[in-house]
C-alpha positions in Angstrom: 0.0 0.0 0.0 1.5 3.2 -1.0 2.3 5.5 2.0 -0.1 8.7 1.9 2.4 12.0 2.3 2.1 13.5 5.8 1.5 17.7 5.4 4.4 19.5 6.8 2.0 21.9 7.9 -0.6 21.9 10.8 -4.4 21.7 10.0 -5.6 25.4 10.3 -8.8 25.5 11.8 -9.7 22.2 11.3 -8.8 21.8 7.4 -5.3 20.5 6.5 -3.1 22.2 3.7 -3.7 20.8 0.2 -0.8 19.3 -1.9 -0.5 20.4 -5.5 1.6 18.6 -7.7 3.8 21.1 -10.3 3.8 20.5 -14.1 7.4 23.2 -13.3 8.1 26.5 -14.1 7.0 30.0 -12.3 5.0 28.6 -9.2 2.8 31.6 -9.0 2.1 31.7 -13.0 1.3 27.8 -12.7 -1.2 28.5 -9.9 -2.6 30.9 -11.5 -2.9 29.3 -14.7 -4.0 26.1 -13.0 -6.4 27.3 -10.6 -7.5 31.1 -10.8 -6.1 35.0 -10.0 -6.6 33.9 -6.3 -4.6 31.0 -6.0 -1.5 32.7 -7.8 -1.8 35.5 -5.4 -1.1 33.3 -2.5 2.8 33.2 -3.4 3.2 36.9 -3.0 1.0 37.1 0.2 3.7 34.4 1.7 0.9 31.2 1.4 2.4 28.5 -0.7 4.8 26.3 1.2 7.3 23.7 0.0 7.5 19.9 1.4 9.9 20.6 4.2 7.3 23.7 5.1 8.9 26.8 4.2 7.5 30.1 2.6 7.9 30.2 -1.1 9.5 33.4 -2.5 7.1 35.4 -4.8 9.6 34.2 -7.6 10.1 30.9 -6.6 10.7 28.2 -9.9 9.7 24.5 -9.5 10.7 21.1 -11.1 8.6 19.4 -12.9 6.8 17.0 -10.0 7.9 19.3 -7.0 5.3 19.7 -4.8 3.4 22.9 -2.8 1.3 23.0 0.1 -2.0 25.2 -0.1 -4.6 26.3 2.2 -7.3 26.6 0.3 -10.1 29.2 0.5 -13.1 27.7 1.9 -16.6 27.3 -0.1 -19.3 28.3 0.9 -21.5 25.3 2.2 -24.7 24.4 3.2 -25.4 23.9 7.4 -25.4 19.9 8.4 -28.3 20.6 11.1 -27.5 17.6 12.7 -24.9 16.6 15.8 -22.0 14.1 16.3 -22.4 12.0 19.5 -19.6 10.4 20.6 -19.2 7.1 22.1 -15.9 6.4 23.1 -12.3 8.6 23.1 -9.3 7.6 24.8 -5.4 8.6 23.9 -5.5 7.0 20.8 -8.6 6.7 19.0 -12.3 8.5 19.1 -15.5 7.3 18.0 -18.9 8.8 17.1 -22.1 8.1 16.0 -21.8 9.9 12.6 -25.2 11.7 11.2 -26.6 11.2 7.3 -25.3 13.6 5.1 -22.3 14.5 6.8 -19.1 13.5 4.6 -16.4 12.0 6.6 -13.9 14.2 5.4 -13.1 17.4 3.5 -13.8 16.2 -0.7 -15.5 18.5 -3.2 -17.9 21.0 -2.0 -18.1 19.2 1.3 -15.0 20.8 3.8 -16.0 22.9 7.0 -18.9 20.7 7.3 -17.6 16.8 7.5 -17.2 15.1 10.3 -13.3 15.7 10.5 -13.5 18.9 10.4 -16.5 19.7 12.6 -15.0 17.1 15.2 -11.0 19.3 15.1 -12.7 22.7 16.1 -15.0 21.3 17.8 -12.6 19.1 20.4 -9.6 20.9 19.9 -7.8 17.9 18.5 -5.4 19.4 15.3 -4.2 15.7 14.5 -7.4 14.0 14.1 -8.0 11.6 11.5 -10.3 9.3 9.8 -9.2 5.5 10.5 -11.8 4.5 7.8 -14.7 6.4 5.9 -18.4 6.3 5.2 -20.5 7.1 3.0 -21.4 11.3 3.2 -25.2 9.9 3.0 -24.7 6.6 5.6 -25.3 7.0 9.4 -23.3 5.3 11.9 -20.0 4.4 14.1 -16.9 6.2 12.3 -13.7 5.6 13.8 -10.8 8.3 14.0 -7.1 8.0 15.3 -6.3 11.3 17.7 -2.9 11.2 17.2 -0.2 11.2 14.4 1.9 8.2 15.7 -0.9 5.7 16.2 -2.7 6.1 12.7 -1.3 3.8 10.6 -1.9 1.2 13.4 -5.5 1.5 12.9 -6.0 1.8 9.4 -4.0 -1.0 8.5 -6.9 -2.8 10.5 -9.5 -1.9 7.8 -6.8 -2.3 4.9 -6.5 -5.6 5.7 -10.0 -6.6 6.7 -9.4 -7.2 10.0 -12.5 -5.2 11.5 -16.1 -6.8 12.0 -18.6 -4.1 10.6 -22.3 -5.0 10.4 -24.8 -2.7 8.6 -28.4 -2.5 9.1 -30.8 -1.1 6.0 -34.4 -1.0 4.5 -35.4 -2.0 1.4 -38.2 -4.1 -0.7 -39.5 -7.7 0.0 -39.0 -9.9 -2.9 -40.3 -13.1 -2.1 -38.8 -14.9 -4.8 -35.5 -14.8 -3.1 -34.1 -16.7 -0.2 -31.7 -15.5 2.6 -28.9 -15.4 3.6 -27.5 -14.1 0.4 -24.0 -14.1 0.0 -22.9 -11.6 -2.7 -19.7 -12.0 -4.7 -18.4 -9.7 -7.3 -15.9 -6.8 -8.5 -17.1 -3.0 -7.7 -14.9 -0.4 -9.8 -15.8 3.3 -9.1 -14.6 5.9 -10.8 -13.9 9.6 -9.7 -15.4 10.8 -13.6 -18.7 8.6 -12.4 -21.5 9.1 -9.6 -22.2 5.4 -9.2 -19.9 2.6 -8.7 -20.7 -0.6 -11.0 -19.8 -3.7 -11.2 -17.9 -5.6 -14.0 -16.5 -9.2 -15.2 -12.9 -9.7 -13.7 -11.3 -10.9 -9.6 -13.6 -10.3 -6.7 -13.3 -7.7 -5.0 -16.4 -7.1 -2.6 -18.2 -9.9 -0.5 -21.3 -9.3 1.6 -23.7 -11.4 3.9 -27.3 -10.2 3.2 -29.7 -11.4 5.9 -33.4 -10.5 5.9 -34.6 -9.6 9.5 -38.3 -9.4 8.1 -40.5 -6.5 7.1 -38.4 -5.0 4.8 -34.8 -4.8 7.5 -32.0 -5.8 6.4 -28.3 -7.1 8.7 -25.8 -7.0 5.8 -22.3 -8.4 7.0 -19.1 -7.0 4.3 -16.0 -8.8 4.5 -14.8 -5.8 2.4 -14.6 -2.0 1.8 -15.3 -1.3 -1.8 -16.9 2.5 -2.3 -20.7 2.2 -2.4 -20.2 -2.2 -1.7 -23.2 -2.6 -0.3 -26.1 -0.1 -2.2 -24.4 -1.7 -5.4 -24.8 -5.5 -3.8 -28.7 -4.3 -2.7 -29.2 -2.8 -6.2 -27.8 -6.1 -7.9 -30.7 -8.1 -6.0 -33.3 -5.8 -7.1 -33.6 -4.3 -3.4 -32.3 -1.0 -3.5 -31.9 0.3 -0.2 -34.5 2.9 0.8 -33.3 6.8 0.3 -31.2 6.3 -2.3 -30.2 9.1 -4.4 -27.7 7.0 -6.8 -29.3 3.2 -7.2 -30.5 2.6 -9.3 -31.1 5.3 -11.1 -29.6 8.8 -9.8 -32.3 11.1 -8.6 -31.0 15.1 -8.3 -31.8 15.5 -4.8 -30.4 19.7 -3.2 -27.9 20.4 -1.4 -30.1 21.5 1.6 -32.7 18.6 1.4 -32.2 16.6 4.3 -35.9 15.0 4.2 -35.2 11.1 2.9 -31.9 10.2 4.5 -30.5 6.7 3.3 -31.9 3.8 4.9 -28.2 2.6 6.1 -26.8 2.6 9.2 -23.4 1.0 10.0 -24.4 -0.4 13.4 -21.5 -2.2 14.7 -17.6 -2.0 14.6 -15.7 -4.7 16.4 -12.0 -4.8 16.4 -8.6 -6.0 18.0 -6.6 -3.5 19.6 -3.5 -2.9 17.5 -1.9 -1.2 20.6 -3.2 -2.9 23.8 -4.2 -6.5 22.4 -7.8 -5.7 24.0 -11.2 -6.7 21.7 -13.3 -3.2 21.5 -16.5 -3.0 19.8 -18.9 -0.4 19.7 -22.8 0.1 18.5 -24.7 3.3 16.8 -27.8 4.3 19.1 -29.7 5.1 15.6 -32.5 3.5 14.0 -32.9 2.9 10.9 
């Protein structure tokens, strides 16, 4: 697995610096060419900083694949009216009970108002960081690392499958098909594409799909793929209820928080990579 770059910077309230990878030349023509008047500006008000964290000069000339670190301008975003309980934080790790429609972390048009970066102002914890993600529109028990030297510890526990996660959803009834289901198949997702899909070629997602009756839904994934299980539900003709993307994407606004996504990551069981001892913890939501 290829190591993810640490910032040399600090987050600055709440939101990390953003690493931009230079085609070379002028750094303040590239910037501006690349991303607008304001970005380019940012060199001569002292903003852009190289990998070791130092203040670019206003004439500062880059290789090509030399890298800059950014703080971006903010956008302006829409108010997630909805809190983040947590359940458990020690030294090492914090976990909360994460809302619908909050994104996990800053992507897009979604940055002051994720989870991260609500949870860093909000606690006062500059080094927080997501262990594993969910989706922006599923509810449920989101696991962070508090401090720098303990993060790859934990996400190396979801990299290599080694939590338990159970998932609880709504959906149809078709009486035609009998449970447990045990679903098989490759999910590719593209960043150019709203919906994951799946294709011919090596499995890569597996899911348990139980029927609790009524319409609920325990759904078990051995794996992590992006979307796994509203493609698996899709694929049986059972798309879970709420959903804006599956099977058909449905333009839904930015401040409608009316149908959230029947899906709801219940559980999270693990091993403690640091103290040996068997944690789990359970989402207080309903779905």
């Amino acid at each position: 697995m290829r190591r993810r770059r640490v910032a040399p910077l600090p987050a600055r309230d709440g939101v990390g610096p953003t690493r931009v990878r230079l085609l070379g030349g002028g750094v303040r023509d590239e910037l501006t060419r690349r991303f607008g008047e304001a970005a380019g500006s940012k060199v001569l008000a002292g903003e852009v900083f190289s990998d070791d964290g130092s203040v670019l000069a206003a004439d500062a000339v880059a290789a090509e694949g030399d890298c800059v670190w950014v703080y971006r301008d903010l956008p302006d975003e829409v108010e997630v009216p909805f809190d983040i309980p947590i359940l458990h934080c020690d030294e090492n790790i914090l976990v909360v009970d994460k809302p619908h429609f909050l994104a996990t972390m800053p992507r897009g048009s979604h940055v002051a108002q994720t989870a991260l970066v609500r949870l860093r102002r909000e606690l006062e914890l500059p080094e927080l960081s997501p262990a594993h993600r969910l989706d922006r529109l599923t509810a449920g028990v989101l696991l962070f690392t508090v401090r720098r030297e303990v993060r790859g510890a934990y996400q190396m526990l979801f990299s290599r499958d080694e939590v338990r996660k159970v998932y609880l959803a709504r959906a149809g009834v078709d009486p035609s098909l009998e449970f447990p289901i045990r679903l098989r198949s490759r999910i590719v997702k593209e960043r150019s594409r709203l919906q994951a899909y799946e294709e011919p070629g090596e499995v890569n997602a597996e899911t348990l799909v139980e029927h609790l009756g009524d319409g609920r839904y325990r759904l078990s994934p051995r794996t992590g793929r992006t979307h796994q299980l509203r493609v698996h539900m899709a694929s049986l003709g059972l798309p879970i209820s709420g959903d804006p993307l599956y099977p058909e994407v449905i333009d839904v606004a930015p401040d409608d928080f009316s149908t959230p996504l029947s899906l709801l990551a219940q559980t999270l069981e693990f091993e403690d990579p640091l103290t040996g001892r068997s944690l789990g913890f359970a989402s207080d939501r309903q779905v």
